[in-house]
N, C-alpha and C positions, 0 to 999 in steps of 0.2 A: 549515455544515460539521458533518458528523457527528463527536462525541468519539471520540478514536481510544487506543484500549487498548495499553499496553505487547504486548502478543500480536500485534496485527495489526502495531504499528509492525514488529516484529521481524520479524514475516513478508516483509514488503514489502523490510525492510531486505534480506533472504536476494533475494528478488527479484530485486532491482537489482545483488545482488554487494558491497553493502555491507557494512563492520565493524559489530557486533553484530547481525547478523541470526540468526534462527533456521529452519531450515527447517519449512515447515509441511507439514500432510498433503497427500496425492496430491491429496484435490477443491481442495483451496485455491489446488496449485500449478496444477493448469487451470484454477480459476475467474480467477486473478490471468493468464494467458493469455488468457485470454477478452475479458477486462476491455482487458489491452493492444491487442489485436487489435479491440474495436469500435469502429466510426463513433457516432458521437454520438447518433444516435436510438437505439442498442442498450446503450452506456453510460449512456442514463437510465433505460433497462429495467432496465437490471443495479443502477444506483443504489438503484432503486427496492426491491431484496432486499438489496442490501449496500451501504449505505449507510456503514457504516465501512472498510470495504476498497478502494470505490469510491475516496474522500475523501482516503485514505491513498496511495493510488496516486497519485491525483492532484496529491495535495502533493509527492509525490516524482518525479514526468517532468515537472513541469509549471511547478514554481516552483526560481529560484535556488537558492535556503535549505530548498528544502521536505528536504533528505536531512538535512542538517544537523539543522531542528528535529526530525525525527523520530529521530534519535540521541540528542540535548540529552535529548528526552524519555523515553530509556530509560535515561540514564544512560549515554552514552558517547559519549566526545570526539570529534567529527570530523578 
């Protein structure tokens, strides 16, 4: 798993509709669409350029805890 920066957690946070999210720019918020929307051979593609927004995403639809740590990790309580 790719280190994932206070920026992108934020991003992803705004994403999902989560508390302390930030909204990120227009390409980010298609590319994190994009991201939702591929099948698995195109999520490795995508991996393969964003490998921390990938990573972050996927900590966040994918795993139980994944919104939580990505919170923890900016500093705000779930």
């Amino acid at each position: 798993m790719a280190q994932i920066s206070d920026e992108t957690a934020r991003h992803v946070l705004f994403h999902y509709g989560r508390p302390g999210g930030w909204r990120p720019g227009r390409f980010t918020q298609l590319l994190m669409e994009a991201i939702d929307a591929a099948d698995v051979v195109h999520t490795a593609r995508l991996r393969a350029a964003y490998p921390e927004l990938v990573d972050a995403m996927n900590l966040a639809a994918n795993h139980a805890d994944g919104v939580a740590r990505l919170q923890k990790a900016v500093g705000v309580t779930p």
